[in-house]
C-alpha positions in Angstrom: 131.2 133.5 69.1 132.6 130.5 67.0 132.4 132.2 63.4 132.4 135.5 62.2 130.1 136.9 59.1 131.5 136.1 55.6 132.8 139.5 55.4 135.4 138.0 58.3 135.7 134.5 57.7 137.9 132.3 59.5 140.0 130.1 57.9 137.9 127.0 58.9 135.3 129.2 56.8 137.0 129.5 53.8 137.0 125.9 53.4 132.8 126.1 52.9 131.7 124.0 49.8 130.9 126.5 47.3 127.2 126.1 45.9 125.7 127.3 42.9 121.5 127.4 43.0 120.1 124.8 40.3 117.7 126.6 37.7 114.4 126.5 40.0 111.0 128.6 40.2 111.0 129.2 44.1 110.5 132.6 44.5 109.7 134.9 47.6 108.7 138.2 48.4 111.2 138.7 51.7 114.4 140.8 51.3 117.2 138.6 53.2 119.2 141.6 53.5 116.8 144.3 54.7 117.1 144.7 58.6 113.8 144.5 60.6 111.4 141.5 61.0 109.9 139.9 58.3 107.2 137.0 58.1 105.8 135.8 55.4 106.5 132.6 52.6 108.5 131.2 50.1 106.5 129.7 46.9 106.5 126.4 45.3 104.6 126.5 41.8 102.5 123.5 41.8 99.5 122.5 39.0 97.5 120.3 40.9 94.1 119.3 39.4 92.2 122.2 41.2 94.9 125.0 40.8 97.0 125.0 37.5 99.0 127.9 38.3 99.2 128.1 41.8 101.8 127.6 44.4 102.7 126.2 48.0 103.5 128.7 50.6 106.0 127.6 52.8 106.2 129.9 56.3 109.3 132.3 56.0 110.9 134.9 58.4 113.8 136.6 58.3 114.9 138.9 61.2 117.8 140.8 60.5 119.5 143.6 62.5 123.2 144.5 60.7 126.4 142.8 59.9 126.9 139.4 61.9 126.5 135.5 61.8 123.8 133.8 60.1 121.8 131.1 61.5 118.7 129.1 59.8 116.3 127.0 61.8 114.2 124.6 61.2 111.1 123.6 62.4 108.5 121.4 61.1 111.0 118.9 59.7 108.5 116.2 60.3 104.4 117.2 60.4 103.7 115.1 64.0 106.5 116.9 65.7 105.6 119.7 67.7 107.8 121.4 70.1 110.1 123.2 67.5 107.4 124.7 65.8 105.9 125.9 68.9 108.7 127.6 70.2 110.1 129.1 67.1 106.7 130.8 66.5 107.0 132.1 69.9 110.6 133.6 69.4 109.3 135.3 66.0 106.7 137.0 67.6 108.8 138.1 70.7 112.2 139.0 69.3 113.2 142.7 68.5 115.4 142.6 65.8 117.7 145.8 67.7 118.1 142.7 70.1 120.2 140.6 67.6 123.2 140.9 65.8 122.9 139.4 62.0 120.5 137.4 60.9 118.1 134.9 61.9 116.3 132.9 58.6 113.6 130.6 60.7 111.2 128.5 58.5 108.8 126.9 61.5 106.4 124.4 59.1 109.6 123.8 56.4 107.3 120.3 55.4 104.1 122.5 55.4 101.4 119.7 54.1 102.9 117.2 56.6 102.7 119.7 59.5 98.9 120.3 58.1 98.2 116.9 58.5 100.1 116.1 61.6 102.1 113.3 59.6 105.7 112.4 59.6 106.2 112.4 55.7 103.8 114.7 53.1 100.5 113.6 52.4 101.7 115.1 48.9 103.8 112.6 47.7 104.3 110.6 50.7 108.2 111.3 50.7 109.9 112.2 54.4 111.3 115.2 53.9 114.3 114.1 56.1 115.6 111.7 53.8 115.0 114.1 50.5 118.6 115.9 50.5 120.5 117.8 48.4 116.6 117.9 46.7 116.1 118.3 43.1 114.0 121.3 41.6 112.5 119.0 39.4 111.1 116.7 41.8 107.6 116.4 43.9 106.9 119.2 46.5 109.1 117.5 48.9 112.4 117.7 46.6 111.7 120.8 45.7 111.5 122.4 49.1 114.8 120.5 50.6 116.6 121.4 47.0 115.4 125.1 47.8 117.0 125.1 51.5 119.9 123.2 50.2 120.7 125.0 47.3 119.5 128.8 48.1 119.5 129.4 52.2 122.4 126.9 53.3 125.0 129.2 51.7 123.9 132.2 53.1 124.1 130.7 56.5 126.7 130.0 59.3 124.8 127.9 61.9 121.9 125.2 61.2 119.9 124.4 64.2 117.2 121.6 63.5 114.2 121.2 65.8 113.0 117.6 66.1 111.0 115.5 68.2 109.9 111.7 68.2 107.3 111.9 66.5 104.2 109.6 66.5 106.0 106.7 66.1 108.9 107.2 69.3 109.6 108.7 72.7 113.0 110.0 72.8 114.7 111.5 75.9 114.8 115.3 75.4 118.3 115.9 73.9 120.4 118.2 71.9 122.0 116.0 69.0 125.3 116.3 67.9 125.9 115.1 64.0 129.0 114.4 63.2 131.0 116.5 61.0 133.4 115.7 57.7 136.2 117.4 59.3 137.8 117.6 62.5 137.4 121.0 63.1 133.6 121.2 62.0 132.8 118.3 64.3 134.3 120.8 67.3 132.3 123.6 66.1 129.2 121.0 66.1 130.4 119.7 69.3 130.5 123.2 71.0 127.4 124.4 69.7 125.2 121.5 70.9 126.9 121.2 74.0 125.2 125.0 74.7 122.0 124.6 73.6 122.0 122.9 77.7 119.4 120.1 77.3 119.8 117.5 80.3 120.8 114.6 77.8 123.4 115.6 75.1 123.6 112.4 71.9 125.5 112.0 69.2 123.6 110.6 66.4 124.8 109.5 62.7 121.7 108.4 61.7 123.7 104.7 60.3 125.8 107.2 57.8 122.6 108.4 56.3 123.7 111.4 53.8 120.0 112.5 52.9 119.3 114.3 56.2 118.8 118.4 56.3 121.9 117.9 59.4 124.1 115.6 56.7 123.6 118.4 54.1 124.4 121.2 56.2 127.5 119.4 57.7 128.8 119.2 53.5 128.7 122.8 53.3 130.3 123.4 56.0 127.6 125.1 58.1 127.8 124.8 62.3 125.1 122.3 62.5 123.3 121.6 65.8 120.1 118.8 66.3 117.4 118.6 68.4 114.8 115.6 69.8 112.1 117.0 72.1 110.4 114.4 73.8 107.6 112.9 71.3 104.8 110.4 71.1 102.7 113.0 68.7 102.1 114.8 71.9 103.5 118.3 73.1 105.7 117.7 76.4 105.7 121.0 78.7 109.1 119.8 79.7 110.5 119.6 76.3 109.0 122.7 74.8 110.7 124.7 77.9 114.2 123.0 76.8 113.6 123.8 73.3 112.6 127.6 74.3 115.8 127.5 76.2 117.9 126.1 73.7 116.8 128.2 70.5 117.9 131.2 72.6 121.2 129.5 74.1 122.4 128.9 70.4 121.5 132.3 69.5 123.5 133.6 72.4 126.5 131.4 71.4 126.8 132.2 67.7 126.7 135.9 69.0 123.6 136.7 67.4 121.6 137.3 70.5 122.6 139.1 73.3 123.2 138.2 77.0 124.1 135.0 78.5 123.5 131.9 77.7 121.1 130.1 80.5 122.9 126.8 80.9 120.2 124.7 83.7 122.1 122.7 86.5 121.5 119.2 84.8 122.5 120.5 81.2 124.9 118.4 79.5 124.5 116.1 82.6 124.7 112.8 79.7 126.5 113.2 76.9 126.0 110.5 74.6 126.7 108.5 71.6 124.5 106.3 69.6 126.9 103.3 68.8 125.7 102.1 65.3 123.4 99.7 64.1 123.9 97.4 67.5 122.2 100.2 69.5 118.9 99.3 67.8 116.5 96.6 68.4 114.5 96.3 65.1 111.3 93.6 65.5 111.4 90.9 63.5 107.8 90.0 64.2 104.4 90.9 63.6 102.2 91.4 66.8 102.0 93.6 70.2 105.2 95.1 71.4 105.5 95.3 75.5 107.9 97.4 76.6 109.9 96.4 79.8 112.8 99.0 79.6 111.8 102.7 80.2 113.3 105.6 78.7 116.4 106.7 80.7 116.8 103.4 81.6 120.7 101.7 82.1 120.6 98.2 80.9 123.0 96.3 80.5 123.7 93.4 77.4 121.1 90.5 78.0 118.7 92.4 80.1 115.3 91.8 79.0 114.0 94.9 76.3 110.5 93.9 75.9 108.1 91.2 74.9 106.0 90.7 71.6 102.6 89.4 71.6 100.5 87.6 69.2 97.1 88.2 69.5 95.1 85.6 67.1 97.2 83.0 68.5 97.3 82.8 72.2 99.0 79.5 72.2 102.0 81.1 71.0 104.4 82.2 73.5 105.6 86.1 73.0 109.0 86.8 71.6 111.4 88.5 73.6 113.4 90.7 73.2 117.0 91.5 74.9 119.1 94.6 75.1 122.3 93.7 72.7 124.5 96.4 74.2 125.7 97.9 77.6 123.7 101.6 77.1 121.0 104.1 78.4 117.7 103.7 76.7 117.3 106.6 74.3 114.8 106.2 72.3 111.4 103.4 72.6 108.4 102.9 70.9 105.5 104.3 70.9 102.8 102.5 69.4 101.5 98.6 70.6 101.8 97.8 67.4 104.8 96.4 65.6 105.8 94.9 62.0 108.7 93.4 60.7 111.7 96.0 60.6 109.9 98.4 63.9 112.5 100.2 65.6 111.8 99.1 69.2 114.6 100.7 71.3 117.5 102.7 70.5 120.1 102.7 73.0 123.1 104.9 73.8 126.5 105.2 75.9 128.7 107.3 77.0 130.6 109.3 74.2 134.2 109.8 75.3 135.6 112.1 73.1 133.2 114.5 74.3 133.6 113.6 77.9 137.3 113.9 77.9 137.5 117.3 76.6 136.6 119.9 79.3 136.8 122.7 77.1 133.7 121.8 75.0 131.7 120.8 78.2 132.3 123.8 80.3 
Protein backbone atom coordinates (compact mmCIF):
# COMPACT_ATOMS: atom_id res chain seq x y z
CA UNK A 1 0.00 0.00 0.00
CA UNK A 2 1.56 3.45 -1.01
CA UNK A 3 -0.30 5.65 1.63
CA UNK A 4 -1.83 5.13 4.80
CA UNK A 5 -5.32 6.79 6.14
CA UNK A 6 -4.93 10.34 7.44
CA UNK A 7 -4.88 9.03 10.86
CA UNK A 8 -1.19 7.64 9.66
CA UNK A 9 0.06 9.90 7.18
CA UNK A 10 3.25 9.75 5.71
CA UNK A 11 5.33 12.51 5.44
CA UNK A 12 4.74 12.85 1.65
CA UNK A 13 1.10 13.27 3.11
CA UNK A 14 1.53 15.88 5.26
CA UNK A 15 2.55 18.04 2.49
CA UNK A 16 -1.39 17.82 0.98
CA UNK A 17 -2.66 21.35 0.08
CA UNK A 18 -5.05 22.14 2.72
CA UNK A 19 -8.58 23.05 1.30
CA UNK A 20 -11.35 24.89 2.74
CA UNK A 21 -15.02 24.20 0.98
CA UNK A 22 -16.37 27.57 -0.67
CA UNK A 23 -19.90 28.53 0.78
CA UNK A 24 -22.02 26.26 -1.68
CA UNK A 25 -25.65 24.59 -1.52
CA UNK A 26 -24.66 20.87 -2.55
CA UNK A 27 -26.04 18.81 -0.16
CA UNK A 28 -26.46 14.89 0.13
CA UNK A 29 -28.21 12.48 2.06
CA UNK A 30 -25.06 9.71 2.18
CA UNK A 31 -23.05 9.51 5.48
CA UNK A 32 -19.19 9.31 4.19
CA UNK A 33 -18.31 7.84 7.39
CA UNK A 34 -20.92 5.19 8.01
CA UNK A 35 -19.50 1.58 7.00
CA UNK A 36 -21.75 -0.42 4.57
CA UNK A 37 -22.75 0.37 0.93
CA UNK A 38 -24.46 3.32 0.03
CA UNK A 39 -25.97 4.50 -3.40
CA UNK A 40 -27.68 7.21 -3.97
CA UNK A 41 -26.94 11.29 -5.14
CA UNK A 42 -25.55 14.39 -4.42
CA UNK A 43 -27.82 17.59 -5.21
CA UNK A 44 -27.36 20.55 -7.29
CA UNK A 45 -30.19 23.30 -6.67
CA UNK A 46 -31.12 24.51 -10.01
CA UNK A 47 -34.28 27.07 -11.02
CA UNK A 48 -34.80 26.22 -14.42
CA UNK A 49 -37.92 27.51 -16.11
CA UNK A 50 -40.01 24.30 -15.37
CA UNK A 51 -38.63 23.63 -11.67
CA UNK A 52 -37.84 26.75 -9.47
CA UNK A 53 -36.77 24.92 -6.59
CA UNK A 54 -35.45 21.84 -7.73
CA UNK A 55 -32.18 20.17 -8.01
CA UNK A 56 -29.76 17.87 -10.16
CA UNK A 57 -29.02 14.48 -8.80
CA UNK A 58 -25.73 13.49 -9.51
CA UNK A 59 -25.17 9.36 -8.91
CA UNK A 60 -23.30 8.87 -5.50
CA UNK A 61 -21.91 5.74 -3.57
CA UNK A 62 -19.94 5.40 -0.96
CA UNK A 63 -18.79 1.91 0.26
CA UNK A 64 -17.07 2.01 3.42
CA UNK A 65 -15.73 -0.87 5.57
CA UNK A 66 -13.36 0.77 8.68
CA UNK A 67 -10.19 2.64 9.02
CA UNK A 68 -7.99 2.67 5.66
CA UNK A 69 -7.16 4.65 2.32
CA UNK A 70 -9.59 6.60 0.46
CA UNK A 71 -10.02 6.41 -3.10
CA UNK A 72 -12.64 8.42 -5.41
CA UNK A 73 -13.45 7.41 -8.97
CA UNK A 74 -14.77 8.83 -11.57
CA UNK A 75 -16.81 7.83 -14.25
CA UNK A 76 -18.82 9.73 -16.58
CA UNK A 77 -16.25 12.49 -17.08
CA UNK A 78 -17.40 12.99 -20.48
CA UNK A 79 -21.29 11.81 -21.61
CA UNK A 80 -20.07 9.68 -24.95
CA UNK A 81 -17.66 7.72 -22.96
CA UNK A 82 -18.67 4.47 -21.86
CA UNK A 83 -16.47 1.87 -20.49
CA UNK A 84 -15.94 3.54 -17.02
CA UNK A 85 -19.30 3.89 -16.25
CA UNK A 86 -20.01 0.43 -17.20
CA UNK A 87 -17.67 -1.14 -15.11
CA UNK A 88 -17.92 0.95 -12.04
CA UNK A 89 -21.69 0.29 -11.92
CA UNK A 90 -20.77 -3.30 -12.07
CA UNK A 91 -18.25 -3.09 -9.11
CA UNK A 92 -21.00 -1.14 -6.97
CA UNK A 93 -23.32 -3.78 -7.33
CA UNK A 94 -20.88 -6.65 -6.69
CA UNK A 95 -18.52 -5.47 -4.00
CA UNK A 96 -19.15 -6.40 -0.27
CA UNK A 97 -18.06 -3.83 1.71
CA UNK A 98 -16.45 -6.63 4.56
CA UNK A 99 -14.25 -7.19 1.31
CA UNK A 100 -12.51 -3.74 1.49
CA UNK A 101 -10.59 -1.91 3.76
CA UNK A 102 -11.54 2.12 3.86
CA UNK A 103 -13.40 3.66 1.62
CA UNK A 104 -14.38 3.78 -1.82
CA UNK A 105 -16.40 7.27 -2.95
CA UNK A 106 -17.33 6.26 -6.83
CA UNK A 107 -19.55 8.81 -8.71
CA UNK A 108 -20.23 6.69 -12.23
CA UNK A 109 -22.28 9.72 -14.38
CA UNK A 110 -20.16 12.72 -12.40
CA UNK A 111 -21.38 15.07 -15.85
CA UNK A 112 -24.86 13.50 -15.47
CA UNK A 113 -26.81 15.69 -18.37
CA UNK A 114 -23.90 14.93 -20.71
CA UNK A 115 -23.94 11.14 -19.93
CA UNK A 116 -27.93 11.56 -20.55
CA UNK A 117 -27.39 12.72 -23.76
CA UNK A 118 -24.35 10.75 -24.83
CA UNK A 119 -22.38 14.10 -25.47
CA UNK A 120 -18.89 15.02 -24.61
CA UNK A 121 -19.72 18.46 -22.84
CA UNK A 122 -23.43 19.22 -20.97
CA UNK A 123 -26.25 19.93 -23.03
CA UNK A 124 -26.75 22.44 -19.93
CA UNK A 125 -24.44 24.97 -20.55
CA UNK A 126 -22.38 23.40 -23.18
CA UNK A 127 -19.16 23.53 -20.86
CA UNK A 128 -16.78 20.21 -20.82
CA UNK A 129 -16.69 19.36 -17.59
CA UNK A 130 -12.91 18.35 -18.09
CA UNK A 131 -11.75 21.68 -18.57
CA UNK A 132 -14.12 23.25 -15.55
CA UNK A 133 -11.48 22.91 -12.49
CA UNK A 134 -11.08 24.08 -9.37
CA UNK A 135 -15.16 24.94 -10.32
CA UNK A 136 -16.89 27.76 -8.80
CA UNK A 137 -20.15 27.33 -6.69
CA UNK A 138 -21.53 30.17 -8.35
CA UNK A 139 -21.22 29.01 -11.73
CA UNK A 140 -23.59 26.87 -14.34
CA UNK A 141 -24.19 23.14 -13.41
CA UNK A 142 -20.93 22.18 -14.73
CA UNK A 143 -18.84 24.55 -12.31
CA UNK A 144 -20.82 23.73 -9.68
CA UNK A 145 -20.32 20.01 -9.79
CA UNK A 146 -16.34 20.06 -10.54
CA UNK A 147 -16.21 22.98 -7.57
CA UNK A 148 -18.22 20.28 -5.39
CA UNK A 149 -15.52 17.33 -6.16
CA UNK A 150 -12.78 19.78 -5.93
CA UNK A 151 -13.65 21.48 -2.97
CA UNK A 152 -15.61 18.78 -0.78
CA UNK A 153 -14.50 14.99 -1.80
CA UNK A 154 -10.75 15.62 -3.11
CA UNK A 155 -9.74 16.28 0.54
CA UNK A 156 -11.18 13.45 1.96
CA UNK A 157 -9.46 11.28 -0.53
CA UNK A 158 -6.03 9.53 -1.01
CA UNK A 159 -6.23 8.08 -4.56
CA UNK A 160 -8.09 9.61 -7.67
CA UNK A 161 -8.70 7.15 -10.45
CA UNK A 162 -10.39 8.78 -13.62
CA UNK A 163 -12.14 6.56 -16.17
CA UNK A 164 -11.96 7.85 -19.69
CA UNK A 165 -12.40 6.87 -23.11
CA UNK A 166 -12.10 8.53 -26.68
CA UNK A 167 -15.09 9.55 -26.94
CA UNK A 168 -17.11 10.27 -30.16
CA UNK A 169 -14.70 12.26 -31.58
CA UNK A 170 -11.24 9.69 -31.21
CA UNK A 171 -10.02 6.09 -31.00
CA UNK A 172 -7.35 5.87 -28.49
CA UNK A 173 -5.31 2.69 -27.74
CA UNK A 174 -6.62 1.28 -24.41
CA UNK A 175 -4.20 2.70 -21.83
CA UNK A 176 -3.69 3.66 -18.27
CA UNK A 177 -2.53 7.40 -18.24
CA UNK A 178 0.00 8.67 -16.10
CA UNK A 179 -0.42 12.64 -15.25
CA UNK A 180 2.37 14.14 -14.21
CA UNK A 181 2.72 15.27 -10.77
CA UNK A 182 4.08 18.82 -9.03
CA UNK A 183 6.52 17.00 -7.05
CA UNK A 184 8.95 14.33 -7.47
CA UNK A 185 7.62 12.08 -5.08
CA UNK A 186 3.87 12.42 -6.17
CA UNK A 187 4.83 11.76 -9.83
CA UNK A 188 6.34 8.19 -8.28
CA UNK A 189 3.21 7.49 -6.42
CA UNK A 190 1.32 8.41 -9.92
CA UNK A 191 3.87 6.40 -11.63
CA UNK A 192 3.39 3.33 -9.39
CA UNK A 193 -0.22 3.36 -9.33
CA UNK A 194 -0.81 3.47 -13.15
CA UNK A 195 1.73 1.18 -13.81
CA UNK A 196 -0.74 -1.49 -11.75
CA UNK A 197 -3.81 -0.81 -13.10
CA UNK A 198 -1.88 -3.50 -16.05
CA UNK A 199 -3.51 -2.11 -19.27
CA UNK A 200 -1.29 -3.40 -22.34
CA UNK A 201 -0.25 0.32 -23.28
CA UNK A 202 0.85 2.52 -20.32
CA UNK A 203 1.01 6.90 -21.57
CA UNK A 204 1.95 9.67 -20.00
CA UNK A 205 -0.20 12.51 -20.87
CA UNK A 206 0.08 16.38 -19.75
CA UNK A 207 -2.68 17.39 -21.62
CA UNK A 208 -0.13 20.68 -23.13
CA UNK A 209 0.08 21.88 -19.22
CA UNK A 210 -3.63 22.07 -19.13
CA UNK A 211 -4.38 23.01 -15.24
CA UNK A 212 -8.36 22.67 -15.57
CA UNK A 213 -8.52 18.83 -15.75
CA UNK A 214 -10.24 16.70 -12.72
CA UNK A 215 -6.35 14.72 -12.90
CA UNK A 216 -4.51 18.40 -12.79
CA UNK A 217 -6.69 19.23 -9.77
CA UNK A 218 -6.21 16.15 -7.94
CA UNK A 219 -2.35 16.23 -8.58
CA UNK A 220 -2.49 20.07 -6.60
CA UNK A 221 -3.81 18.47 -3.64
CA UNK A 222 -1.70 16.12 -3.46
CA UNK A 223 -3.97 13.09 -4.11
CA UNK A 224 -2.38 9.66 -5.94
CA UNK A 225 -3.93 10.35 -9.19
CA UNK A 226 -4.22 7.59 -11.80
CA UNK A 227 -5.97 8.10 -15.70
CA UNK A 228 -7.65 6.00 -17.92
CA UNK A 229 -8.52 5.88 -21.99
CA UNK A 230 -10.63 2.90 -22.96
CA UNK A 231 -10.78 2.47 -26.40
CA UNK A 232 -13.60 5.02 -27.94
CA UNK A 233 -15.26 5.97 -31.07
CA UNK A 234 -18.79 6.50 -28.96
CA UNK A 235 -18.89 2.78 -29.08
CA UNK A 236 -18.41 0.23 -26.03
CA UNK A 237 -15.13 -2.07 -26.81
CA UNK A 238 -15.51 -5.62 -25.11
CA UNK A 239 -11.72 -5.49 -24.92
CA UNK A 240 -11.56 -2.18 -23.18
CA UNK A 241 -14.34 -2.68 -20.69
CA UNK A 242 -12.53 -6.03 -19.59
CA UNK A 243 -9.21 -3.77 -19.04
CA UNK A 244 -11.07 -1.29 -17.23
CA UNK A 245 -12.90 -4.15 -15.05
CA UNK A 246 -9.45 -5.25 -14.43
CA UNK A 247 -7.90 -2.17 -13.65
CA UNK A 248 -10.59 -0.59 -11.22
CA UNK A 249 -9.96 -3.67 -9.11
CA UNK A 250 -5.95 -3.71 -9.58
CA UNK A 251 -5.85 -0.06 -8.11
CA UNK A 252 -8.08 -1.08 -5.40
CA UNK A 253 -5.76 -3.91 -4.62
CA UNK A 254 -2.69 -1.64 -4.73
CA UNK A 255 -3.89 1.26 -2.51
CA UNK A 256 -4.80 -1.77 -0.05
CA UNK A 257 -8.35 -1.11 -0.13
CA UNK A 258 -9.30 -4.44 -1.71
CA UNK A 259 -8.01 -7.54 -0.92
CA UNK A 260 -6.09 -10.20 -2.84
CA UNK A 261 -3.72 -9.84 -5.60
CA UNK A 262 -3.48 -7.66 -8.04
CA UNK A 263 -4.14 -9.49 -11.69
CA UNK A 264 -1.40 -7.98 -13.75
CA UNK A 265 -2.21 -9.73 -17.72
CA UNK A 266 1.08 -10.95 -19.52
CA UNK A 267 1.06 -7.85 -22.00
CA UNK A 268 0.38 -5.25 -19.10
CA UNK A 269 2.63 -2.45 -19.09
CA UNK A 270 4.10 -4.09 -22.35
CA UNK A 271 4.38 0.11 -23.84
CA UNK A 272 4.98 2.59 -21.59
CA UNK A 273 4.65 5.82 -23.09
CA UNK A 274 4.93 9.45 -23.27
CA UNK A 275 3.10 12.00 -25.19
CA UNK A 276 5.91 14.45 -26.22
CA UNK A 277 4.11 17.85 -26.38
CA UNK A 278 2.44 19.75 -28.90
CA UNK A 279 4.70 18.09 -31.84
CA UNK A 280 2.91 14.75 -31.15
CA UNK A 281 -0.29 16.22 -32.63
CA UNK A 282 -1.32 16.68 -36.07
CA UNK A 283 -4.09 19.36 -35.91
CA UNK A 284 -5.90 19.88 -39.63
CA UNK A 285 -5.56 23.00 -40.96
CA UNK A 286 -8.30 22.31 -43.63
CA UNK A 287 -11.76 21.97 -44.12
CA UNK A 288 -12.82 18.60 -45.90
CA UNK A 289 -12.70 14.60 -45.54
CA UNK A 290 -9.88 13.33 -43.42
CA UNK A 291 -8.38 9.69 -44.69
CA UNK A 292 -6.56 7.99 -42.40
CA UNK A 293 -3.44 6.09 -43.62
CA UNK A 294 -1.73 5.34 -40.12
CA UNK A 295 -3.63 2.90 -37.81
CA UNK A 296 -3.72 2.97 -34.17
CA UNK A 297 -0.70 1.10 -32.78
CA UNK A 298 1.06 2.01 -35.58
CA UNK A 299 5.18 2.89 -35.49
CA UNK A 300 5.85 5.61 -37.87
CA UNK A 301 8.48 7.25 -38.28
CA UNK A 302 9.08 11.42 -39.09
CA UNK A 303 7.81 12.02 -42.78
CA UNK A 304 5.75 8.93 -43.06
CA UNK A 305 2.61 9.75 -44.66
CA UNK A 306 -0.47 10.29 -41.66
CA UNK A 307 -3.35 10.72 -43.77
CA UNK A 308 -4.91 12.59 -46.63
CA UNK A 309 -7.71 15.36 -46.73
CA UNK A 310 -10.32 15.55 -49.25
CA UNK A 311 -12.33 18.20 -50.70
CA UNK A 312 -15.47 17.18 -51.75
CA UNK A 313 -17.16 20.23 -53.83
CA UNK A 314 -14.06 20.62 -55.55
CA UNK A 315 -12.69 17.50 -57.10
CA UNK A 316 -10.11 19.43 -59.09
CA UNK A 317 -8.36 20.10 -55.99
CA UNK A 318 -5.75 17.70 -55.06
CA UNK A 319 -6.10 16.39 -51.09
CA UNK A 320 -3.73 17.68 -48.56
CA UNK A 321 -1.54 15.42 -46.91
CA UNK A 322 -0.56 14.99 -44.09
CA UNK A 323 2.87 13.63 -42.54
CA UNK A 324 3.77 12.22 -39.17
CA UNK A 325 6.21 15.17 -37.54
CA UNK A 326 7.74 12.81 -35.02
CA UNK A 327 9.46 9.32 -34.66
CA UNK A 328 6.34 7.70 -32.32
CA UNK A 329 3.53 4.97 -31.95
CA UNK A 330 0.10 6.17 -33.04
CA UNK A 331 -1.92 6.82 -29.97
CA UNK A 332 -4.65 8.43 -30.57
CA UNK A 333 -6.66 9.03 -34.45
CA UNK A 334 -9.74 10.32 -35.46
CA UNK A 335 -12.80 9.24 -35.66
CA UNK A 336 -15.04 11.07 -37.69
CA UNK A 337 -14.56 11.76 -41.83
CA UNK A 338 -15.03 14.94 -41.16
CA UNK A 339 -12.58 17.60 -40.32
CA UNK A 340 -12.32 21.57 -39.60
CA UNK A 341 -9.66 23.79 -39.11
CA UNK A 342 -7.88 22.99 -35.60
CA UNK A 343 -9.25 18.76 -35.73
CA UNK A 344 -6.92 16.74 -33.84
CA UNK A 345 -6.06 14.09 -36.48
CA UNK A 346 -3.34 11.94 -34.73
CA UNK A 347 -1.76 11.98 -31.52
CA UNK A 348 1.47 10.20 -31.40
CA UNK A 349 3.60 8.78 -28.56
CA UNK A 350 7.20 7.33 -27.74
CA UNK A 351 8.89 5.68 -25.42
CA UNK A 352 9.00 7.37 -21.88
CA UNK A 353 12.39 6.67 -20.33
CA UNK A 354 12.22 7.62 -17.02
CA UNK A 355 9.62 5.11 -16.61
CA UNK A 356 11.46 2.47 -18.55
CA UNK A 357 14.64 2.82 -16.69
CA UNK A 358 13.33 2.28 -13.31
CA UNK A 359 12.54 -1.48 -12.70
CA UNK A 360 11.12 -0.82 -9.44
CA UNK A 361 7.96 0.95 -10.71
CA UNK A 362 7.57 -1.51 -13.68
CA UNK A 363 7.77 -4.73 -11.83
Amino acid sequence: MEMKNRAAATDYDTKRNAISPRRNSVFTAIDFDRDGKQIGYFHVPQSPHDDAWGTVQVPLAVVRNGPGPTILIEAGNHGDEYEGPIALGELLREIDPKDISGRIIAIPAINVRAVEAGTRTSPVDGLNFNRTFPGNFNGTLTSQISAYVHDCLFPIADYFLDLHSGGSSLMILPSAIIEPSPTAEGHRLNIKATLAFGAPTVVMVDNLGETRTSTAAANLQGLIVIGSEMAGGGLVSPDALDICRRGIRNVLKHAGILKGEIDRPANANARVLKVPGSEGYIISDEDGVFEPISLLGDFVKKGDIAGRIHFLRTPQREPVTLYHPIDGIVFAKRQPGRVRPGNCCFVLANEYQEALANEELIR
